[in-house]
C-alpha positions in Angstrom: -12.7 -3.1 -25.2 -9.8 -3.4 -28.1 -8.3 -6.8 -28.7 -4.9 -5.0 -27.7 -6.1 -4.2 -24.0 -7.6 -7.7 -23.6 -4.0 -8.9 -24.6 -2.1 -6.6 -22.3 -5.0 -6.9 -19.4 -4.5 -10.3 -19.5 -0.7 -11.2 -19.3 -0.3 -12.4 -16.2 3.1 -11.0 -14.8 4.8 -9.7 -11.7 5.5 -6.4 -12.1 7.2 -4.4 -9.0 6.2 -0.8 -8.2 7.8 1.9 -6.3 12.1 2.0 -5.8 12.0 -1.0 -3.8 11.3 -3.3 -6.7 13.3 -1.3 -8.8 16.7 -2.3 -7.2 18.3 -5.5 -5.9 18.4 -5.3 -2.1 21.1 -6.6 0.1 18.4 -7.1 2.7 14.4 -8.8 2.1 12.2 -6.1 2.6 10.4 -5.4 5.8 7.4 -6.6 4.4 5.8 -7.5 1.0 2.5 -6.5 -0.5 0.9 -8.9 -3.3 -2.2 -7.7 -5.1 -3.5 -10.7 -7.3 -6.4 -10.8 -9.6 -6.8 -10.8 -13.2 -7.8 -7.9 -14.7 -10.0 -8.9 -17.5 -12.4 -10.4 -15.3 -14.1 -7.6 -13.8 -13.6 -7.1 -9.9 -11.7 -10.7 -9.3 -9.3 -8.2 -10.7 -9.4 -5.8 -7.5 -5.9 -6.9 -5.9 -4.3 -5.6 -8.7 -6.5 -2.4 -8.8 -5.5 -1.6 -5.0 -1.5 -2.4 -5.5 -2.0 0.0 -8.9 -3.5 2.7 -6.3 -1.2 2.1 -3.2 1.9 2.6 -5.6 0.5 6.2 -7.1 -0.7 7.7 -3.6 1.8 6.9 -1.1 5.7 6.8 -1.0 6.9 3.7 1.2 9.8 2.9 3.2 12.8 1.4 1.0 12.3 -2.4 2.1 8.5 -2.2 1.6 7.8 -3.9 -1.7 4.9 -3.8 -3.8 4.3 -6.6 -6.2 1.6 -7.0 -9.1 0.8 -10.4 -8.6 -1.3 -11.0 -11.2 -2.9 -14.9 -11.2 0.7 -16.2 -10.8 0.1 -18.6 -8.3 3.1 -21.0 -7.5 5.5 -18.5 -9.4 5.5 -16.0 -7.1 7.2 -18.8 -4.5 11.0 -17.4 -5.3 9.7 -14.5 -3.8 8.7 -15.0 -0.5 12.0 -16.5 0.7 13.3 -14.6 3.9 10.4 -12.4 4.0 9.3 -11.2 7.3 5.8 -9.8 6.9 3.4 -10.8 3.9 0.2 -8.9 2.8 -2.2 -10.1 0.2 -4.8 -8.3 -1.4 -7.5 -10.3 -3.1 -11.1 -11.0 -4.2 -12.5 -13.4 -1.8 -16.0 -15.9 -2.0 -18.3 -14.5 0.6 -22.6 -14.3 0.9 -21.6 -10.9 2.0 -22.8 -7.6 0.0 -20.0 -6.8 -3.0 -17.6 -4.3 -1.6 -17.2 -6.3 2.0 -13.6 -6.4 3.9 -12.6 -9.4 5.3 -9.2 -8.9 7.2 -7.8 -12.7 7.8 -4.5 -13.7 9.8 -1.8 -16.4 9.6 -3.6 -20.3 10.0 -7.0 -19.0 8.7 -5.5 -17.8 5.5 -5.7 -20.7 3.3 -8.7 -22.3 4.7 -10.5 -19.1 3.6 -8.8 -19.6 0.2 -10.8 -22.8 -0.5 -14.0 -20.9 -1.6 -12.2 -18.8 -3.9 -13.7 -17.2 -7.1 -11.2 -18.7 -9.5 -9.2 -20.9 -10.5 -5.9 -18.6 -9.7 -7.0 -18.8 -6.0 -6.3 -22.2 -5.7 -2.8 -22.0 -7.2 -2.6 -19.2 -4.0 -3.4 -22.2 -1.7 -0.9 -24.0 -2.8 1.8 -21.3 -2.8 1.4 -21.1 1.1 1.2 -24.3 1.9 4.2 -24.9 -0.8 5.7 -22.0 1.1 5.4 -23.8 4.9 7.2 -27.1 3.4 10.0 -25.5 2.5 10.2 -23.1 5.3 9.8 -19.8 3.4 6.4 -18.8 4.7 7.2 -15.5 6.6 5.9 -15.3 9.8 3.3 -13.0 9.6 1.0 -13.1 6.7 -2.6 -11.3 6.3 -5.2 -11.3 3.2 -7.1 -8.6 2.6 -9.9 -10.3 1.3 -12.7 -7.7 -1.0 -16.2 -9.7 -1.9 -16.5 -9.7 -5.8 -19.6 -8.1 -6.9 -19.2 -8.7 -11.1 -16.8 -11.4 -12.7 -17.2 -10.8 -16.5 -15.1 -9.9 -19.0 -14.5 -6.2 -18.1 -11.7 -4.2 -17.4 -13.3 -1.9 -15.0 -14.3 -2.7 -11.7 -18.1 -2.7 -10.4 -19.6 0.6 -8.5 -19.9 -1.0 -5.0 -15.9 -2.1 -5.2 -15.1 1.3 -7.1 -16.4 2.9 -3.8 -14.5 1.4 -1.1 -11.2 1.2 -2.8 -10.5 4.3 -0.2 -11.3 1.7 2.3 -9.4 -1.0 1.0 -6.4 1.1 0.6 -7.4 2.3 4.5 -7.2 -1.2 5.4 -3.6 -1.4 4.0 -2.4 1.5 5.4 -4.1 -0.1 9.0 -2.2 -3.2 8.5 1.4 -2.0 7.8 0.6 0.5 11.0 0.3 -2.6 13.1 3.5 -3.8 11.8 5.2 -0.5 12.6 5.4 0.3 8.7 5.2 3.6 7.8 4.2 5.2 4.2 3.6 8.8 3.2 0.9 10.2 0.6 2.9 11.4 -2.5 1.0 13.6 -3.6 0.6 11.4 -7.2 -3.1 10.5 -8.8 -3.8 7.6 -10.7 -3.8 10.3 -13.6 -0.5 11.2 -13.8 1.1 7.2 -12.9 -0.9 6.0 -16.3 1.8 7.5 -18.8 4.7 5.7 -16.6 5.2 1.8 -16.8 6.2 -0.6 -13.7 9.5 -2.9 -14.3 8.8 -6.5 -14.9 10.3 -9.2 -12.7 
């Protein structure tokens, strides 16, 4: 791995996907999707890995917003203000086999959240609880938590969570179904999204 992709891989920053984050919207979107995780560390980045899919495959309503969450933490507070529907997507402490999909609801979020694999994760915590006090937690919220199999410095993820990204990405597409959120495959591969670049927040 080049010093350069370390440095890039590892720049923690919010980056929105998809032509709801690429415009300022009268109206909060319908729902937001968060994938945290950083990158360098192996599969604690698989968030990330599963918003970077989501974005290429599928075309999503206008007020659906996908957001690269990196380890941000308390930054990513601004954003949840007015929000209706909130989805993480995150690596998750478990004695489950690597590659396990833990679907978790509203109250049980954050106590989930205190077995985290990193120090981010706690910094997540916060931003809900944060969120609650100041009334900006939406009203529905679900993590999508994926058990870690490898946390070293690597950029790519391990085979078991390579294998069910399909199933993670299933999972998403379950979720938003419940919340009568609709999204369309676009017909893009990871392929041809690498020689684009997502805005910054």
């Amino acid at each position: 791995m080049s010093d350069s992709e370390l440095l890039s891989a590892a720049v923690p920053g919010r980056a929105r996907f998809g032509p709801a984050g690429l415009s300022s919207k009268a109206e909060p979107a319908s729902a937001m999707l968060i994938g945290l995780g950083n990158l360098i560390m192996g599969d604690e980045g698989v968030g990330v890995h599963a918003m970077r899919q989501l974005e290429a495959e599928y075309a999503f309503e206008p007020r659906v917003e996908l957001v690269d969450g990196g380890t941000s933490g308390l930054d990513l507070l601004p954003l949840l203000k007015d929000q209706r529907r909130l989805l993480l997507i995150d690596a998750l402490a478990s004695d489950a086999p690597p590659g396990t999909i833990r679907v978790i609801r509203d109250g049980e979020i954050r106590s989930a959240l205190t077995e985290k694999v990193s120090l981010h994760h706690l910094g997540i915590a916060d931003l809900l609880a944060l969120a609650e006090l100041l009334d900006y937690a939406p009203p529905e919220i679900v993590l999508i938590g994926i058990v870690p199999g490898r946390l070293e410095m690597e950029l790519a993820l391990s085979e078991p969570l390579h294998e069910v990204m399909p199933e993670i990405v299933e999972t998403v597409m379950s979720v938003l179904a419940d919340w009568g959120i609709a999204a369309r495959p676009c017909g893009k591969t990871g392929g041809e999204r690498a020689g684009g670049e997502s805005k910054l927040s």
